[in-house]
N, C-alpha and C positions, 0 to 999 in steps of 0.2 A: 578260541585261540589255543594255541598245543600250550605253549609256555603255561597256560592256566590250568590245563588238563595236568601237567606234568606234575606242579606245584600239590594239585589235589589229590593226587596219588602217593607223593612225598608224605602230606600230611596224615593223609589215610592211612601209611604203611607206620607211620610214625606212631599211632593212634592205638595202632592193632598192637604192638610193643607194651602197654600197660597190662590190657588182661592177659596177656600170653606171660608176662614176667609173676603177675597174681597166680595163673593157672602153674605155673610151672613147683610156686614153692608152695602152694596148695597140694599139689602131689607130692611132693618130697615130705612136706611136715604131716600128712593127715591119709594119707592112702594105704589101708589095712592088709599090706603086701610086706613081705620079707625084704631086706636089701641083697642085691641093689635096685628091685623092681622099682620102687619110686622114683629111681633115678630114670630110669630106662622109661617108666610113664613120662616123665616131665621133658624127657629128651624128644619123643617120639612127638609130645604137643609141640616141642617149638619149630619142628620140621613142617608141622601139620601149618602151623603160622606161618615159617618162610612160602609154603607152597600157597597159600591164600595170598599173600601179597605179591609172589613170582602171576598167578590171575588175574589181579588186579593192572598189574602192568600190561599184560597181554586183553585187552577192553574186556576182561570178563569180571569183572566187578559185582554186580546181580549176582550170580552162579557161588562165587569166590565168599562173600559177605555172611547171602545165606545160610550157607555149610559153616561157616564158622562161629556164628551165631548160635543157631543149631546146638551146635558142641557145648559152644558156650554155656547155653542155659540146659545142656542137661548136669553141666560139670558143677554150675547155682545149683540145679536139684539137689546134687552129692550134698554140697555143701551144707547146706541148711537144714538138712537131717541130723550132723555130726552131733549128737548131745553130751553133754558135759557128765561124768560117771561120777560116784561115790564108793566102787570096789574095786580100786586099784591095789597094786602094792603099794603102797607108801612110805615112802621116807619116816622114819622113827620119830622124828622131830614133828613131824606135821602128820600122824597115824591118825590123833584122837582130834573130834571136834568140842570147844568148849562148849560148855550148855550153862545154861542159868534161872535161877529161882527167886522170885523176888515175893519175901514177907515183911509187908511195909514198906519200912527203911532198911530191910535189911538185904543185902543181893548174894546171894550163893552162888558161887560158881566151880563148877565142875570141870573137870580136865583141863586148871593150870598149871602151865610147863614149869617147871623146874629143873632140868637138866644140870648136871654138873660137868663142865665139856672139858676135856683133856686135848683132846684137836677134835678135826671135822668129822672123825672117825672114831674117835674114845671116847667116851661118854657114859654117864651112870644116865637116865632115865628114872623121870620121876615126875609122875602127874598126881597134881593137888586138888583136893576142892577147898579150898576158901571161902569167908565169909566175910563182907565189907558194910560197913555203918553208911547209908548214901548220904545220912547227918552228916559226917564227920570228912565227907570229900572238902579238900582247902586248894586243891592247885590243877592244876593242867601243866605238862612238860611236853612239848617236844623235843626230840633227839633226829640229828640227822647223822646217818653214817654213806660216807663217802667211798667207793670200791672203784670207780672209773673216772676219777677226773670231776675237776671242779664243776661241772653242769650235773653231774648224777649221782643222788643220792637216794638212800631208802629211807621212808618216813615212816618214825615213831611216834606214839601219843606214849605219854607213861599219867597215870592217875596218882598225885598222893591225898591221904587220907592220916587224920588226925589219930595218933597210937596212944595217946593218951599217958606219955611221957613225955611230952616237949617236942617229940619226931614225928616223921610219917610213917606209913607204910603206902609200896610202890607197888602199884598194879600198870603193865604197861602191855602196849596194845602195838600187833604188828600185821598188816596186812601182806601177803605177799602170795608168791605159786605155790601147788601142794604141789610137792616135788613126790614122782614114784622114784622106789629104789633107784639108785645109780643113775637119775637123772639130773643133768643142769638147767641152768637156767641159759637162755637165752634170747635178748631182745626181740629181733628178727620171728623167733619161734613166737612169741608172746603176740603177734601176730594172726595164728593161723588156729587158734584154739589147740594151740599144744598143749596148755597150762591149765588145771584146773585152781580155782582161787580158795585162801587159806585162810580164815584168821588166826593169828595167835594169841591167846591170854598167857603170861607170863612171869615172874620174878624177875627185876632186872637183872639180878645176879647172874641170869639167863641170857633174858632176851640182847642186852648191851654189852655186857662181858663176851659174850661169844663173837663179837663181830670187832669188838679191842681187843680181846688178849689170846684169842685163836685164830679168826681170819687176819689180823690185819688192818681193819679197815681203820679211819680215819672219824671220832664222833662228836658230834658238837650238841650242845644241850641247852634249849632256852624256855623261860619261864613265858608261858602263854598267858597274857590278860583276858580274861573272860567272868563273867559274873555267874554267882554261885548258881542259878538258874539254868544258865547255858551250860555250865561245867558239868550238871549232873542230866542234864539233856541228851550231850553228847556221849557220855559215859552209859546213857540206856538206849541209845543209837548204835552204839559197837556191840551190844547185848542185842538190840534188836536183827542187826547183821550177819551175828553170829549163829539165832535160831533163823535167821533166811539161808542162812548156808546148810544148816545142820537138816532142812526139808527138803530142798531142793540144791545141786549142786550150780554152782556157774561158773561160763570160762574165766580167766586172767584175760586182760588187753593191754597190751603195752601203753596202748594213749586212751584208751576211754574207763579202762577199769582196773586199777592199779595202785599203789601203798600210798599216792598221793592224789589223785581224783577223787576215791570215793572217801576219804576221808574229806575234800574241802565241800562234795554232796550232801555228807552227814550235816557239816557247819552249815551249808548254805541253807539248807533246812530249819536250822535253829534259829539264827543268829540274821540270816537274809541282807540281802542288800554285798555280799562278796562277790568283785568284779573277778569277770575269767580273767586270765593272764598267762603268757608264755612260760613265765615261770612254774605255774603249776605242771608244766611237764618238763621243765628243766627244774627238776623239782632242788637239785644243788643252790640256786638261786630262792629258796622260799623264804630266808631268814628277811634278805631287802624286802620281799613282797609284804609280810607279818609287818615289818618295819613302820614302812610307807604306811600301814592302816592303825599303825600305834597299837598293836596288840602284842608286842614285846616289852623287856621292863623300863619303866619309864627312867629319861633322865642320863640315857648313855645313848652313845653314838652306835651305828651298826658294829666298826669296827672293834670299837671296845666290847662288846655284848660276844662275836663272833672268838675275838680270844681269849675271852674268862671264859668261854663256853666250852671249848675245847675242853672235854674230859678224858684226852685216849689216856695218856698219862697218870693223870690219878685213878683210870679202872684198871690197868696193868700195874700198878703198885697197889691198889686196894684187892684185888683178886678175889678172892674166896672169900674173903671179910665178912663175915654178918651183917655190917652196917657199911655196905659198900655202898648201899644206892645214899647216904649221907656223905661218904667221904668225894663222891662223884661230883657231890653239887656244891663242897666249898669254894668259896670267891664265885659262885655264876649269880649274877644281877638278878635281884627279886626275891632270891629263893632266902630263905635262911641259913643266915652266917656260925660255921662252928669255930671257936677258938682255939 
């Protein structure tokens, strides 16, 4: 029947539309040409796709499919060769990778940031090596910072450890793109292996303060339930990470490998039995997800946890303070109360 034919050609034409919109920003993000060549590649594919489907309509379907196919998989060839680099420029912030030494109990780590940020663009530069007691690890924190609206956030882990005055000391953990000079970030791009993946070891005075009292953003802090086992699990899992990065590079992915995936990969590994959930890539939503599994502090409601957690406030008033990562965490549920 024609009506049937018509309908399968509808479909067909409909069908060819996915890999031609893949192929097109496959070329614009990843083809080793000056601009505007990428454009002018990407433009030249989606004519090449009208003209396969203007064949299809005309009973040449066979002839039409094969040639584009064809294309197709040699444009897969391209792709699957792209490999992920370790000698870019790099962004100042994400140049060095951390490294780490483990005697005993006791974990060395090399190249953590400490930055002193005046904006996004002033900054003193200052990479640490440290040395952490994995005895003396007492908490788990997550921090979420918010920059697009209530679905999207970037996830933090921050480690404290017993300083042997009543306080901690904060070691905190950030996964995200190693951005080269003068590059952004973008969703979309995080897509096509634009993004080489970074981890950060850091001073919170660093890693939290920069994204309150320079970007902007919005950040919420909560005490993570986990047992001493799993806390120092997880803490030689971002170590083990960090020397998987420092041997081999790998892309960023917007939805498979990213500041909250592979961090619930690390847990799931430990701790097991963590159901997937939409929230872990609406990663804005993780506090209800933690919630629901009672691995927030016990004894408050989400929303009460959600606005004692709120710290932008007290890290723009604590600023440069020595004992900022303690004035961050007064009034937040769990953690320890200062007077």
């Amino acid at each position: 029947m024609s009506w049937l034919r018509h309908l399968g050609r509808a479909a067909l034409s409909l069908v060819l539309l996915l890999p031609t919109a893949w192929a097109v920003l496959a070329l614009h993000y990843q083809l080793p040409l000056p601009s505007p060549w990428p454009n002018v590649a990407g433009a030249a594919w989606v004519l090449f796709a009208l003209a396969t489907i203007a064949l299809l309509w005309r009973r040449q379907a066979g002839r039409a499919l094969l040639a584009y196919g064809t294309a197709f998989a040699v444009l897969l060839g391209w792709w699957v060769r792209i490999e992920p680099s370790d000698t870019r420029v790099w962004s100042d912030d994400v140049a060095r990778h951390v490294s780490a030494q483990q005697d005993g109990s006791v974990l060395t780590l090399t190249n953590v940031r400490n930055f002193d940020w005046h904006s996004n663009t002033d900054y003193t530069p200052r990479w640490e090596t440290r040395r952490y007691d994995l005895d003396k690890l007492q908490s788990v924190d997550m921090a979420l910072s918010y920059w697009m609206g209530p679905a999207i956030a970037h996830t933090l882990v921050s480690f404290g450890f017993d300083d042997g005055r009543g306080g901690s000391e904060q070691l905190a953990f950030s996964i995200e793109i190693r951005k080269e000079r003068g590059e952004r970030f973008s969703a979309v791009a995080g897509f096509f292996k634009k993004f080489e993946l970074s981890l950060v070891a850091a001073d919170e005075r660093d890693l939290l303060r920069v994204r309150t009292n320079v970007r902007g953003e919005d950040v919420y802090l909560y005490r993570v339930q986990m047992a001493p086992e799993a806390r120092r699990a997880l803490l030689l899992a971002y170590v083990a990470e960090a020397d998987a990065l420092t041997k081999a590079p790998r892309f960023y992915d917007t939805v498979t490998a990213n500041c909250t995936t592979i961090v619930y990969e690390m847990a799931q590994r430990i701790v097991g039995g963590l159901p997937l959930d939409w929230r872990l890539l609406a990663s804005g939503y993780l506090p209800e997800y933690l919630h629901g599994m009672s691995a927030l502090a016990p004894g408050h409601d989400l929303e009460a946890l959600r606005a004692a957690g709120r710290i932008t406030s007290r890290a723009q008033a604590a600023d440069a303070d020595p004992a900022f990562s303690k004035a961050i965490r007064r009034g937040v549920p769990g953690m320890a109360q200062t007077p």
